[in-house]
C-alpha angles and dihedrals in degrees: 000000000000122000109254104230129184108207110204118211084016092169094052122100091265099034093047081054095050091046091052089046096046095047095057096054119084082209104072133042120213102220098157141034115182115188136164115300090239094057117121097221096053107132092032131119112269100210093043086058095054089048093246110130084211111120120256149143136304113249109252132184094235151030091247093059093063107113098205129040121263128215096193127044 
């Protein structure tokens, strides 16, 4: 079973290199993608941003928004 992780500030230089690399391994799930209120691409799929066709989450503004539990932040 994958780890369920929550990446913060997942459209940012660092948070866009840890989606690609976490979609690519069997071994995590992306189940949540947190960015700034303000973002344009806030409500969008994650994965589909970062051109995977993995499932993911949609990007939300806060924690509260993600929609499955995480057990890494």
């Amino acid at each position: 079973m994958p780890t369920p992780i929550i990446i913060y500030g997942a459209l940012g230089k660092m948070g866009r290199e840890i989606g690609r690399i976490a979609l690519q391994d069997p071994s995590v799930s992306v189940v949540g993608c947190v960015e700034h209120q303000s973002h344009p691409d806030l409500g969008k799929n994650y994965s589909e941003l970062l051109g995977s066709n993995k499932a993911s989450a949609r990007v939300v503004s806060s924690l509260r928004e993600v929609e499955a539990p995480g057990a890494v932040v």
